[in-house]
TIKE-803128 format. One record per residue (C-alpha): z, y, x; residue in three letters. Coordinates in steps of 0.02 Angstrom, whole numbers, padded with zeros to 5 digits, always signed. Example, Ala and Ser with C-alpha at 12.3 -4.5 7.8 and 13.67 -1.06 7.14 Angstrom:
// residues 2
+00390-00225+00615ALA
+00357-00053+00684SER
//
This chain:
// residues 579
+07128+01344+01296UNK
+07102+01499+01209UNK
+06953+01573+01151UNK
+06830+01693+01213UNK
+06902+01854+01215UNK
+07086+01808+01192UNK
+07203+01785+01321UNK
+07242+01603+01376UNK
+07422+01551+01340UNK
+07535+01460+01448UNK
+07612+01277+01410UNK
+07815+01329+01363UNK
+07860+01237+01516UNK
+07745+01290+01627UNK
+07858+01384+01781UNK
+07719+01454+01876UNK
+07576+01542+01737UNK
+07467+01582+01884UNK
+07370+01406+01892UNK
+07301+01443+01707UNK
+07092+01429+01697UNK
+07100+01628+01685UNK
+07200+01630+01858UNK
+07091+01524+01954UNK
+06932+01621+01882UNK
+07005+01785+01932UNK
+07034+01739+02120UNK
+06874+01665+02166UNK
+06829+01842+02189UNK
+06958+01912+02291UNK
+06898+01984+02463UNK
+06729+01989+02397UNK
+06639+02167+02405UNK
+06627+02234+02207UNK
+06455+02323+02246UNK
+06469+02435+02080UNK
+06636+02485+02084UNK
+06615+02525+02248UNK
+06425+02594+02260UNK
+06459+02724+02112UNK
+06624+02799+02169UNK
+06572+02824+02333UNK
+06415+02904+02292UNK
+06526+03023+02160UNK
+06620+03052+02302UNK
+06528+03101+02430UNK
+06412+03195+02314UNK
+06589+03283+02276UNK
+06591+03312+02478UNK
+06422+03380+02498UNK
+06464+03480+02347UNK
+06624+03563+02431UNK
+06532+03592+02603UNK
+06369+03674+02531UNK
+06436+03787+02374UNK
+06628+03805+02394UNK
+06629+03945+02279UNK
+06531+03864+02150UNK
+06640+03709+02178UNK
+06822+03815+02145UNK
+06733+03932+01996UNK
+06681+03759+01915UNK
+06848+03693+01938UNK
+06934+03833+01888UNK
+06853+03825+01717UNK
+06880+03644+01687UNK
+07057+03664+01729UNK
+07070+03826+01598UNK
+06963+03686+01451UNK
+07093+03554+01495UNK
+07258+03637+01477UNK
+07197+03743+01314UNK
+07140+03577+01246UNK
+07240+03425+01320UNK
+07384+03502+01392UNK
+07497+03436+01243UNK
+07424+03248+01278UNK
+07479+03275+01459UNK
+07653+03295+01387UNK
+07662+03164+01237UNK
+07604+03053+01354UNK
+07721+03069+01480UNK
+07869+03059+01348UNK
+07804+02926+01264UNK
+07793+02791+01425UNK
+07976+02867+01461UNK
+08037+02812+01313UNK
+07931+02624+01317UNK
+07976+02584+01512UNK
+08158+02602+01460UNK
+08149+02532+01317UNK
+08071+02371+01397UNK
+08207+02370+01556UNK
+08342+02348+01406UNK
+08253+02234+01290UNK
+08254+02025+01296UNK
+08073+02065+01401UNK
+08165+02138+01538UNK
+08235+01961+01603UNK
+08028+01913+01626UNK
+08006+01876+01811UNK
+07860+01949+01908UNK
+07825+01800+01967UNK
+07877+01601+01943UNK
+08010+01558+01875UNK
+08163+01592+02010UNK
+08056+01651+02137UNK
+08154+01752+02266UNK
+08119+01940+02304UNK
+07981+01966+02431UNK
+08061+02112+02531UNK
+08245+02173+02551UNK
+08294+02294+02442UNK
+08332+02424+02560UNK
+08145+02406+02625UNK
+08080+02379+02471UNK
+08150+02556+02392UNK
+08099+02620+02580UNK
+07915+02572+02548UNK
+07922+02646+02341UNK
+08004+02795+02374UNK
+07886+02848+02539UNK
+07739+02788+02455UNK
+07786+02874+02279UNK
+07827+03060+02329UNK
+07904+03078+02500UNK
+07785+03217+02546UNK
+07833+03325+02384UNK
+07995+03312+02399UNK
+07973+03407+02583UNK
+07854+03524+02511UNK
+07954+03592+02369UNK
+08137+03526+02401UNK
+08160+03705+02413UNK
+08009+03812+02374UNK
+08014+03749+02184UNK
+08217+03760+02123UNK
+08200+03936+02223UNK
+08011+03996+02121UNK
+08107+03927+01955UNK
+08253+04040+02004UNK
+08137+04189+02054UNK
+08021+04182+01901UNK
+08097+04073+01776UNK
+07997+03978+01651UNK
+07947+04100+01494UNK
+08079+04132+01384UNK
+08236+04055+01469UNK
+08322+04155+01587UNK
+08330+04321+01673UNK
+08270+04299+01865UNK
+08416+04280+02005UNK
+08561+04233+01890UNK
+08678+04111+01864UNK
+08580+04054+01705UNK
+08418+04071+01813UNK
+08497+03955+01934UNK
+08531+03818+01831UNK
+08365+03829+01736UNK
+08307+03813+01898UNK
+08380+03643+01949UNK
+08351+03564+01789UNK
+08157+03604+01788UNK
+08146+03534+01951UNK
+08243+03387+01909UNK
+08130+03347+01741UNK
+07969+03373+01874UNK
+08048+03255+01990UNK
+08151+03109+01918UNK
+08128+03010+01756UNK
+07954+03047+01705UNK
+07862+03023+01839UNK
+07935+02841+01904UNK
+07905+02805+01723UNK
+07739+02824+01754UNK
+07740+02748+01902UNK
+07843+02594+01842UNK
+07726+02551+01685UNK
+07562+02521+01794UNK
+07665+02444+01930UNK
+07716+02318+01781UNK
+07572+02278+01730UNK
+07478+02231+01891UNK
+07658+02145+01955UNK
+07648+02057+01802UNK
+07462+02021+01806UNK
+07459+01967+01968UNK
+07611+01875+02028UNK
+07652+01803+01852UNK
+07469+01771+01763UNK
+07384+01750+01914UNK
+07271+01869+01895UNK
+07166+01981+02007UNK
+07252+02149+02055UNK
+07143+02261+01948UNK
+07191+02388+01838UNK
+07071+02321+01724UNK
+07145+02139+01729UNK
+07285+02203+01642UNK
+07182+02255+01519UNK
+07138+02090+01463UNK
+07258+02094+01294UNK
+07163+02233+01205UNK
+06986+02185+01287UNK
+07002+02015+01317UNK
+06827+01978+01443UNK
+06755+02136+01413UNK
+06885+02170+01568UNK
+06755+02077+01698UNK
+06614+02163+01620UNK
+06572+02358+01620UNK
+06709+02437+01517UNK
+06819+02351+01645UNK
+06713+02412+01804UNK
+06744+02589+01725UNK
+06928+02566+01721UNK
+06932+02534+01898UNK
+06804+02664+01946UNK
+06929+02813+01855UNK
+07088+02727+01959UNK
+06994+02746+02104UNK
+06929+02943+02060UNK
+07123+02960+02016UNK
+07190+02880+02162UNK
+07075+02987+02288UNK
+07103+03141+02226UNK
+07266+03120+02192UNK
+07296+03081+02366UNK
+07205+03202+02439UNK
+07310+03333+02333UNK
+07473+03268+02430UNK
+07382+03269+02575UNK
+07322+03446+02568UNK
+07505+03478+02527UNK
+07575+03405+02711UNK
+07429+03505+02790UNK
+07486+03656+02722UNK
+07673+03621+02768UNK
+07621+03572+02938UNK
+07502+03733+02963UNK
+07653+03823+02898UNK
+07781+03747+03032UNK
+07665+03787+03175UNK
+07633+03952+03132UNK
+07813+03976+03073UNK
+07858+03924+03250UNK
+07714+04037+03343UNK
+07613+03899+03376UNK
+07469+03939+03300UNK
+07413+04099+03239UNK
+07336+04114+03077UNK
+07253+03958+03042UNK
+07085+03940+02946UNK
+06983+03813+02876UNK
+06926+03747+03035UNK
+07120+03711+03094UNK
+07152+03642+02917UNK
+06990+03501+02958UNK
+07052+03454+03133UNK
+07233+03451+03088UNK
+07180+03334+02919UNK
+07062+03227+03025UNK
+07198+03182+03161UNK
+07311+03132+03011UNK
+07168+03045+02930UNK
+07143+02932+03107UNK
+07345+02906+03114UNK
+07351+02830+02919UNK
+07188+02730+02934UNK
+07269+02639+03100UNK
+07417+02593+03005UNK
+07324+02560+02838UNK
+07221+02416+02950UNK
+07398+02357+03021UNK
+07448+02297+02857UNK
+07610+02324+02752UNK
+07712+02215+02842UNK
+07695+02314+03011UNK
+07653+02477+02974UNK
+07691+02542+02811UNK
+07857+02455+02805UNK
+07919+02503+02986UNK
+07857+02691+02931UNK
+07937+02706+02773UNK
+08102+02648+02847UNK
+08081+02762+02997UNK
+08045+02925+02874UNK
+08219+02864+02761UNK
+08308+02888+02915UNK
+08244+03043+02959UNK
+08236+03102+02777UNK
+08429+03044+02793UNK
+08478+03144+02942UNK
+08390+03290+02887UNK
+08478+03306+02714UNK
+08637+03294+02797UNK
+08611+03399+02934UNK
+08583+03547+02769UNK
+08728+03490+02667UNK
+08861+03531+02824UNK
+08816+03693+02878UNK
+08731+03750+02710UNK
+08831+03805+02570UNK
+08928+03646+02538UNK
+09043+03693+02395UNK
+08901+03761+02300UNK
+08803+03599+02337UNK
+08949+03499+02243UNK
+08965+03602+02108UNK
+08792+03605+02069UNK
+08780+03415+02073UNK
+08863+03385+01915UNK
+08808+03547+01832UNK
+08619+03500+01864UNK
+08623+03326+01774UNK
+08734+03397+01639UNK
+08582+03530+01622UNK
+08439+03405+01630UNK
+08516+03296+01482UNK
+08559+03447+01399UNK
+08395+03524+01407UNK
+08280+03396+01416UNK
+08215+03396+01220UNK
+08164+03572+01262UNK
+08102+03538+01404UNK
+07978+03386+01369UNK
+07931+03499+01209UNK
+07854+03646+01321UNK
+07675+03653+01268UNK
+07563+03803+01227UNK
+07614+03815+01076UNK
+07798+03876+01179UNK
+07721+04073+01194UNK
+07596+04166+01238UNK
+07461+04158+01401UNK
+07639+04176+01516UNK
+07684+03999+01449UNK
+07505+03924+01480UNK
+07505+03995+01672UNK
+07667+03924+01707UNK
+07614+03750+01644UNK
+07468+03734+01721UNK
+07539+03773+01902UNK
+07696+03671+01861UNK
+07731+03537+01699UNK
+07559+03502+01672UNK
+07509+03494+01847UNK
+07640+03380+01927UNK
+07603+03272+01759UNK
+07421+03259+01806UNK
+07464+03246+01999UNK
+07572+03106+01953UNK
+07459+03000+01818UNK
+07337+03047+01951UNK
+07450+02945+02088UNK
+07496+02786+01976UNK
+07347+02694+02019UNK
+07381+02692+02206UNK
+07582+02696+02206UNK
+07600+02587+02033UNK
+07490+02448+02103UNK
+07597+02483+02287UNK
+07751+02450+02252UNK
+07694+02310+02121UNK
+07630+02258+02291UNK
+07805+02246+02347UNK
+07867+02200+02212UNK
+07852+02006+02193UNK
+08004+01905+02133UNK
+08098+02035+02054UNK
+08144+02032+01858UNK
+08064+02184+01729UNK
+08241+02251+01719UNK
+08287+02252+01907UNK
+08090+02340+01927UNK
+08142+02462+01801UNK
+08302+02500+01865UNK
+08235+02486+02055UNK
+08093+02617+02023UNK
+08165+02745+01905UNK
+08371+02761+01935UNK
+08369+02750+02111UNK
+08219+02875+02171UNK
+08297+02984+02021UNK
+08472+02996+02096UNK
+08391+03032+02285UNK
+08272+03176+02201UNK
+08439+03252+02107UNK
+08541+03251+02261UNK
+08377+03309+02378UNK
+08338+03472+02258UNK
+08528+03488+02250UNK
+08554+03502+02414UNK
+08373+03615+02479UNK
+08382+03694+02303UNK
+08571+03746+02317UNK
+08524+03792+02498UNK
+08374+03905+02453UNK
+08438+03981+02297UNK
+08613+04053+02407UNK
+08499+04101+02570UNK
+08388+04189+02448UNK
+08575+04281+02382UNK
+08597+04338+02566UNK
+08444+04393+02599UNK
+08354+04264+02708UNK
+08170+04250+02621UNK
+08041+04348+02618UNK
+07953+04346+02437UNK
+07741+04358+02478UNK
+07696+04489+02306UNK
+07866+04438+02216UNK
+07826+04244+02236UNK
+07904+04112+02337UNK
+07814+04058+02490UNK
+07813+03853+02476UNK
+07726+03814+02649UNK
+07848+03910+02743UNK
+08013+03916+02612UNK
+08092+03748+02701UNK
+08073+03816+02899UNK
+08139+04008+02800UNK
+08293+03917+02769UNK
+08315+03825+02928UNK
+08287+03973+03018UNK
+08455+04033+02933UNK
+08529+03879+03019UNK
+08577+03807+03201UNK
+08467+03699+03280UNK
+08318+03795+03220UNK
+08168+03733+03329UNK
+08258+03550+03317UNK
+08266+03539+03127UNK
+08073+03623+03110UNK
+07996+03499+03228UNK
+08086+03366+03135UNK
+08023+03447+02954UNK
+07844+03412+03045UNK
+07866+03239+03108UNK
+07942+03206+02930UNK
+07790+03272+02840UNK
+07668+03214+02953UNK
+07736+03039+02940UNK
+07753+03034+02755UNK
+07561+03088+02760UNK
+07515+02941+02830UNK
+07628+02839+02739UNK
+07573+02874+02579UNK
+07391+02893+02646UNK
+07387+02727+02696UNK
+07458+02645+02543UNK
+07317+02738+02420UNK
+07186+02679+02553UNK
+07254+02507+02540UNK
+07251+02521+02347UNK
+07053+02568+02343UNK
+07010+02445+02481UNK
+07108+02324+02321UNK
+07002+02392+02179UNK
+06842+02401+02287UNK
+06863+02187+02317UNK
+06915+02128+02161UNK
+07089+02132+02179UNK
+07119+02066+02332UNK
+07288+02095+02413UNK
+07227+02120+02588UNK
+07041+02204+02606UNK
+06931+02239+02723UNK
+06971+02339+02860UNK
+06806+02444+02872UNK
+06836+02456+02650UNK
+07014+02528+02719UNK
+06926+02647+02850UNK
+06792+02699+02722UNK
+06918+02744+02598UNK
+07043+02824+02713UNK
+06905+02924+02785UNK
+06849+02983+02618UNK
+07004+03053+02568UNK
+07038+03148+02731UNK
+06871+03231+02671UNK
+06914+03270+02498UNK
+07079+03338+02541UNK
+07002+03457+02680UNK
+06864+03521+02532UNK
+07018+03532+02399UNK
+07096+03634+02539UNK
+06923+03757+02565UNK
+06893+03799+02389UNK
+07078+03876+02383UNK
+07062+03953+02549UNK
+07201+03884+02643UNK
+07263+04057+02733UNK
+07291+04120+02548UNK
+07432+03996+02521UNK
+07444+04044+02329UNK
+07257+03993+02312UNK
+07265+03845+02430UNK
+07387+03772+02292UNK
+07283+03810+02165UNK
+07128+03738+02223UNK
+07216+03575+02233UNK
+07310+03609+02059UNK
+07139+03621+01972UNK
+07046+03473+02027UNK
+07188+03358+02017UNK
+07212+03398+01828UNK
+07041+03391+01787UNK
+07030+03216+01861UNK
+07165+03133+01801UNK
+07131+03182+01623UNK
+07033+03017+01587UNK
+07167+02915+01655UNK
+07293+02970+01536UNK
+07195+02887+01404UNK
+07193+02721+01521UNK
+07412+02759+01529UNK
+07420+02762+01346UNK
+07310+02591+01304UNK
+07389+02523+01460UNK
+07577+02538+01372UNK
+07506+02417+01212UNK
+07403+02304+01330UNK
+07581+02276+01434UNK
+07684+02243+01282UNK
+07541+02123+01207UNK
+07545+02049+01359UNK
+07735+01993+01372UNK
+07758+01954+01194UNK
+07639+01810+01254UNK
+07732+01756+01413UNK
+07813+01587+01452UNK
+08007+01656+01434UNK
+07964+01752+01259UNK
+07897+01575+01192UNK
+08028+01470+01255UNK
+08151+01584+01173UNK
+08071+01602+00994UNK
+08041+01426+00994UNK
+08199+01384+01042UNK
+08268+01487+00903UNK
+08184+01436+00768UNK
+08227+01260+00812UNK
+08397+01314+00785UNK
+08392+01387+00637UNK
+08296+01229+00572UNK
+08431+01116+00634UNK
+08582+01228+00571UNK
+08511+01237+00405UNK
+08473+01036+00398UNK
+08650+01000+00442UNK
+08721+01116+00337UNK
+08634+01041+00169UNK
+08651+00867+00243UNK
+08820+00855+00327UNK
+08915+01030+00266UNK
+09003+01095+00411UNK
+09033+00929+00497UNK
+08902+00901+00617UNK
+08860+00937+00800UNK
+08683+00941+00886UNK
+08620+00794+01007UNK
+08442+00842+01095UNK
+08319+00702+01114UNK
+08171+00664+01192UNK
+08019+00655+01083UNK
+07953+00485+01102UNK
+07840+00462+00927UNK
+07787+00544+00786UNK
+07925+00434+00683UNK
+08072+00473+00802UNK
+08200+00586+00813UNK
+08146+00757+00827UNK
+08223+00872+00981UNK
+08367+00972+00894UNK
+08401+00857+00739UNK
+08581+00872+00695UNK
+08696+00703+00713UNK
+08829+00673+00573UNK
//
C-alpha cells in the first residue's frame, strides 16, 4: 500500500488494476452531486449570462482586450504547447507503453470500430469541418498568411491547403488523444473516477480530491462550455446562413439567432438524456453517412482532376512546411502576423484545448478495451486522412469556383456562413444539397452538444459515467445560453464580428487549461511508467540479465534456463540457469 500522497501500485500479476484501495475509494462517489464543483461554475456562469444580457457592449470591449493581453503575451505558449503534446502522443503510440491496455488485461473493444471512429470524429469537429471545409482553404487563398504568398496563385493555393491541413489534422487530435489517455487510462485501467483531476494523481498525489483538484475540474468545465458554445454559435451561423441563402428568412437578428439556438439546445438535451448507446451513437453514424454522400456528391461534378492533383500536393506541402508552420508566432512580423493568428493558429489552438475536456474524456468514453497504440492511431491518422481529403475536396472546390467567378467577396474577405451553399449554388441539385448542408450541421450540433453536456453532467458527479438527467438538462441548457450571448456580443448579422465575438472568449478561456495540457503530459507518462505491463517487463528483464550473467560465469556458454516456482526462501529461484 503506498503512502499518502503517492500513487498505489499494482501487484505484477494483477490483470484487472481497477480493484486497488484507490479504485474502490474513487467510485463510492460516482453519481453523487459534487456541490462545489458544481455550485461555483454555475454561478460563474450564469453571472457570465446575466453579464451578456445586461451590458453586451461592455461584455465584447472586455473581451476584446483580454483576447489582445493573451495573444501579445501567451500566444507563443499556445503554440509550444501544441507542438510539444504532438511530439509526446506519438512518441507514446510507438514506444513499449503503447501495448498498455485501457482496460484489463485482454479486454475486448467496447464499440465497433466503425462506430467508435463515428462517435470521435462527430463528437471531435464535425461541425467545423462544415463550417470552413470551404470558407478557410478559400480565405487562406484570398489573403494568405503574412509573408508567404501572393493572393489567388498557384503558390497561394497550396499555402492555402497546407494551413488548413496543420489547423485541422495532427495537432488538434493530439490534443484530443492525450486527455482522452489519461481519463481512458484512469478510469478503465486504475479504476479511477472519470475526472480530469484523477489523472492528476502522479504529480499531486491526494491533493487531487481536495481543492487544487476541485479547480482542475472547475477550468475543464469553463473550457468545455465555452468551447462548446463556440461550435455551437458556429452551426447557428451556418444554419442562419442556409436559410437566408435559400430566401427563407430575411436578415436574421439576435432574436432569430436565440430561437434557432434554443430549438437546437431542446434537440441535444433529448438525446444527451437518451444516453450514448441510443442517441449519440445512432447520430454520429447517421451524420457519417450524410457527411459521406455529401463529399461525394462535390467530388463528381466539382473539379475532379484538380481534386486529385491536389491530394498528393497538399500532404507533400504540410510535411514540407510544417517546421514553419508550427514556428509562426509574433515574433513572425509585424501587427499583420498577430491579426492573422489570433483569428486563425491561435484561435483554433485555443478552440481546440478549449474542446479536450469534453471530446478527450468522450471518446475515452468510447474507448474501453483498446491498446495506447491502436487509441493513438484510432484518434489521430484516421480523422487526419478524412480532414485532408474533406478540405481537398470543398477547398479544391472553392478555390476553382472562386477562378470562375462564383463568390462574392463581403469588403475583400471570404464569407464563411454562406461560402459552402456559394459553391453549391454553382452545382445541380442546389436546394437538395443546401437542405442537406442544414440537416448535416444541425445534426452535428446536437451531436457534439450532447457529448460536452454529458461530459459536465461527468465532472459535476464525480466522475460518474452516466449522470443525472436534470445535471445533463442544466448543463445543456447553459450552453445553449452562452452560445446565444457569444453570438450577441459579435452581432450575428455582421458575420465578420459574429466570428470574432466567439474567437475572443474562447481564447481567453482556454488559456488556463493549457497549463492543465502541459502538467497533464508528465502526470500521463508518470502514470504508465507505474502500470502493471511496464513492471512485468522490467522485472522480467532484469531477471534475465541476472540469470544470463550467472550461467555464463558458472556454466560458460553451456546452459539453458528452467523457470520454477518459488516455494522457500532456500529454493530455487524463478529464472536460475540449469547446467
Amino acid at each position: 500500500m503506498a503512502t499518502q500522497g503517492n500513487l498505489e501500485t499494482p501487484e505484477l500479476g494483477i490483470t484487472d488494476p481497477s480493484q486497488t484501495e484507490e479504485a474502490r475509494r474513487d467510485r463510492h462517489l460516482e453519481g453523487k452531486l459534487d456541490w462545489v464543483v458544481f455550485g461555483f461554475t454555475s454561478l460563474l456562469a450564469l453571472a457570465f449570462v446575466a453579464w451578456g444580457f445586461l451590458n453586451q457592449v461592455g461584455l465584447a470591449s472586455s473581451a476584446a482586450t483580454a483576447q489582445a493581453w493573451v495573444i501579445v503575451n501567451f500566444g507563443w505558449f499556445f503554440v509550444l504547447t501544441s507542438t510539444i503534446v504532438v511530439i509526446f502522443v506519438l512518441w507514446l503510440a510507438a514506444s513499449r507503453y503503447g501495448k498498455i491496455p485501457l482496460g484489463k488485461d485482454g479486454e475486448a473493444p467496447e464499440f465497433r470500430t466503425t462506430s467508435w471512429i463515428a462517435m470521435m470524429f462527430s463528437a471531435g469537429m464535425g461541425i467545423g469541418l462544415m463550417f470552413f471545409g470551404v470558407a478557410e482553404p478559400l480565405s487562406h487563398y484570398v489573403s494568405p498568411p503574412p509573408g508567404t504568398a501572393e493572393a489567388q496563385t498557384n503558390g497561394a493555393m497550396q499555402i492555402a491547403m497546407a494551413t488548413t491541413l496543420f489547423h485541422w489534422s495532427l495537432h488538434p487530435w493530439a490534443m484530443y488523444a492525450i486527455v482522452g489517455l489519461a481519463i481512458a487510462y484512469g478510469t478503465f485501467r486504475r479504476g479511477r473516477s472519470q475526472l480530469i483531476s484523477a489523472a492528476f494523481r502522479p504529480l499531486i498525489g491526494e491533493h487531487a480530491n481536495g481543492p487544487v483538484g476541485r479547480a482542475i475540474d472547475m477550468m475543464a468545465i469553463f473550457a468545455t462550455l465555452f468551447g462548446s458554445a463556440a461550435s455551437l454559435g458556429l452551426g447557428a451561423l451556418q444554419i442562419a446562413g442556409g436559410l437566408e441563402h435559400n430566401g427563407w428568412v430575411e436578415q436574421p437578428g439576435k432574436l432569430f439567432y436565440i430561437g434557432l439556438i434554443s430549438v437546437l439546445t431542446i434537440a441535444f438535451v433529448a438525446s444527451a438524456v437518451s444516453g450514448i448507446d441510443k442517441g449519440i451513437q445512432w447520430l454520429s453514424n447517421i451524420n457519417m453517412l450524410l457527411a459521406l454522400l455529401l463529399a461525394a456528391f462535390v467530388f463528381v461534378v466539382g473539379p475532379t482532376l484538380l481534386m486529385l492533383n491536389l491530394l498528393p500536393t497538399t500532404l507533400g506541402d504540410y510535411i514540407n512546411l510544417l517546421p514553419e508552420m508550427m514556428a509562426r508566432t509574433n515574433a513572425s512580423g509585424d501587427e499583420s502576423m498577430d491579426n492573422w493568428l489570433s483569428s486563425w493558429t491561435v484561435f483554433y489552438w485555443a478552440w481546440w484545448i478549449s474542446w479536450t475536456p469534453f471530446v478527450g474524456m468522450f471518446i475515452a468514453r468510447i474507448s474501453r478495451g483498446r491498446t495506447i497504440r491502436q487509441f493513438v492511431t484510432g484518434v489521430l491518422l484516421v480523422p487526419s486522412l478524412v480532414s485532408l481529403v474533406w478540405f481537398v475536396i470543398f477547398g479544391a472546390a472553392g478555390i476553382d469556383a472562386m477562378r470562375e467567378g462564383v463568390f462574392t467577396l463581403n469588403n475583400g474577405a471570404v464569407d464563411s456562413n454562406l461560402a459552402l451553399y456559394e459553391l453549391l449554388e454553382s452545382y445541380p441539385f442546389t436546394s437538395i444539397s443546401s437542405v442537406l448542408v442544414m440537416i448535416l450541421v444541425g445534426i452535428f450540433f446536437v451531436s457534439g452538444a450532447d457529448a460536452a453536456s454529458l461530459v459536465m453532467g461527468t465532472l459535476s458527479e464525480h466522475g460518474t459515467t452516466e449522470p443525472s438527467r436534470g445535471t445533463m438538462i442544466f448543463w445543456g441548457a447553459l450552453t445553449g445560453a452562452v452560445a446565444a450571448i457569444m453570438l450577441a456580443i459579435g452581432d450575428p448579422r455582421d458575420p465578420g464580428a459574429a466570428l470574432t465575438g466567439l474567437q475572443n472568449l474562447t481564447i481567453v478561456v482556454a488559456l488556463p487549461f493549457v497549463v492543465v495540457m502541459a502538467l497533464l503530459c508528465i502526470a500521463l507518462y508518470r502514470d504508465l511508467r507505474k502500470d502493471p505491463v511496464m513492471l512485468r517487463d522490467l522485472r522480467g528483464s532484469e531477471l534475465i540479465e541476472k540469470a544470463v550473467l550467472y550461467g555464463a560465469v558458472k556454466h560458460g556458454e553451456e546452459f539453458y534456463f528452467v523457470v520454477k516456482e518459488k516455494k522457500d526462501k532456500g529454493s530455487t529461484t524463478e529464472g536460475q540457469p540449469s547446467a
